[in-house]
C-alpha positions in Angstrom: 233.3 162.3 182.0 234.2 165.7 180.1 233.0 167.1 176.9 235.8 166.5 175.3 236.2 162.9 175.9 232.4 163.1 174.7 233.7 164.3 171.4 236.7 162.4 170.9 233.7 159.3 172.3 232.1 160.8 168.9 234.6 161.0 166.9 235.8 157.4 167.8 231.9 156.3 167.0 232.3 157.8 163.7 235.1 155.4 162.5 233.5 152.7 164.2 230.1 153.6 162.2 231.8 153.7 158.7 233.1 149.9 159.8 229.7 149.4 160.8 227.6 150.7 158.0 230.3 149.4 155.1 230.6 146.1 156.3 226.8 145.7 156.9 226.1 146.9 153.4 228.9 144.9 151.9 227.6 141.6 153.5 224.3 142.9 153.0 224.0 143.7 149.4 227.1 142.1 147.8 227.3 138.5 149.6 223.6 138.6 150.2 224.0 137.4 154.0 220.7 137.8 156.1 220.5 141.9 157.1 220.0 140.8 160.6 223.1 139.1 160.3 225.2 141.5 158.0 224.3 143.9 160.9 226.2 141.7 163.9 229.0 141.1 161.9 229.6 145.0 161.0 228.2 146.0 164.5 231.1 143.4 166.1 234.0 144.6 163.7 233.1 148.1 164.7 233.4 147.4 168.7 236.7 146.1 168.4 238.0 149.7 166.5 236.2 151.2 169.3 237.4 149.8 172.2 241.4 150.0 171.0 240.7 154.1 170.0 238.8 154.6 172.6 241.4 153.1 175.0 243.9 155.1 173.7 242.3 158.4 172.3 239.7 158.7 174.4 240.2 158.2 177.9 243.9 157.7 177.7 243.3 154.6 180.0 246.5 152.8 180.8 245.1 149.8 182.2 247.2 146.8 181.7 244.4 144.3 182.1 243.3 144.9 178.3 241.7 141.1 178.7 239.6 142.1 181.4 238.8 145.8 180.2 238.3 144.1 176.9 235.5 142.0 178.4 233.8 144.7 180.3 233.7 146.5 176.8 232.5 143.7 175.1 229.9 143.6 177.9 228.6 147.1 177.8 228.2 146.6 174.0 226.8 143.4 173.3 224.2 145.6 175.9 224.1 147.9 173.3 224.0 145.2 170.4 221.1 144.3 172.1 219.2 147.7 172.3 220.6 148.0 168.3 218.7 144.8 167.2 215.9 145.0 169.2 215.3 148.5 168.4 216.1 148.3 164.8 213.5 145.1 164.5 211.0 147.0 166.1 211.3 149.5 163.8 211.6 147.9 160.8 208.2 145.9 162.0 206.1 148.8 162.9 207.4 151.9 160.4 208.0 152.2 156.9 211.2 153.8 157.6 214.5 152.6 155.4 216.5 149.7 156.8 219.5 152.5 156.5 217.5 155.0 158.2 216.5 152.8 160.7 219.8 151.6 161.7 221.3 155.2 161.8 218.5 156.2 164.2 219.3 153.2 166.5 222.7 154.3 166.0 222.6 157.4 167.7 220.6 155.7 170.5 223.3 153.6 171.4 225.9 155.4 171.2 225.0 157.4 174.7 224.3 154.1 175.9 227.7 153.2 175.4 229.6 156.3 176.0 227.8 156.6 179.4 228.9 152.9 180.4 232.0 153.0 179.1 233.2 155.9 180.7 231.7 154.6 184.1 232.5 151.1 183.9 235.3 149.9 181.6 237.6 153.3 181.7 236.8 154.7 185.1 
């Protein structure tokens, strides 16, 4: 783990957040899906950006056993999925905070989650 693979991590997170955040929203407010649900979709479309950047920007990683790494990927954030729903229920239970607010919070949360597992697991 280096600092710069901790900004390019970032950097990565960012497009994965703007795939994140618009598709929640759009499912959200324009097809009027559940918000819980709205989040996994836009939460899942963004961890598969993620992992193909990160595999390639990020760590470099020329693994050939993209199913497997895939999985272990998948694994660290469906973790993390986890930690994002139950935190961002919590929250939305016991504050008054935004549900936008909220789910940026939980955001940054998870993303050291991830970038810590990630780059000892699935890119080591």
């Amino acid at each position: 783990m280096t600092l710069f693979q901790f900004i390019k991590f970032g950097l990565v997170g960012t497009t994965g957040l703007t795939i994140d955040f618009t598709t929640t929203w759009f499912f959200k407010e324009k097809l009027k899906v559940n918000k819980y649900v709205a989040n996994a979709i836009g939460f899942s479309l963004g961890t598969v950006n993620n992992y193909f950047l990160n595999k390639h920007f990020t760590f470099q990683n020329t693994d050939t056993h993209i199913a497997e790494q895939f999985l272990r990927f998948a694994l660290i954030s469906f973790v993390g999925f986890g930690l994002n729903v139950g935190m961002l229920y919590w929250l939305q239970r016991n504050t008054k905070l935004n549900f936008y607010v909220s789910k940026g919070l939980v955001t940054v949360l998870v993303f050291f989650w991830n970038f810590t597992a990630n780059s000892l697991y699935t890119f080591s």
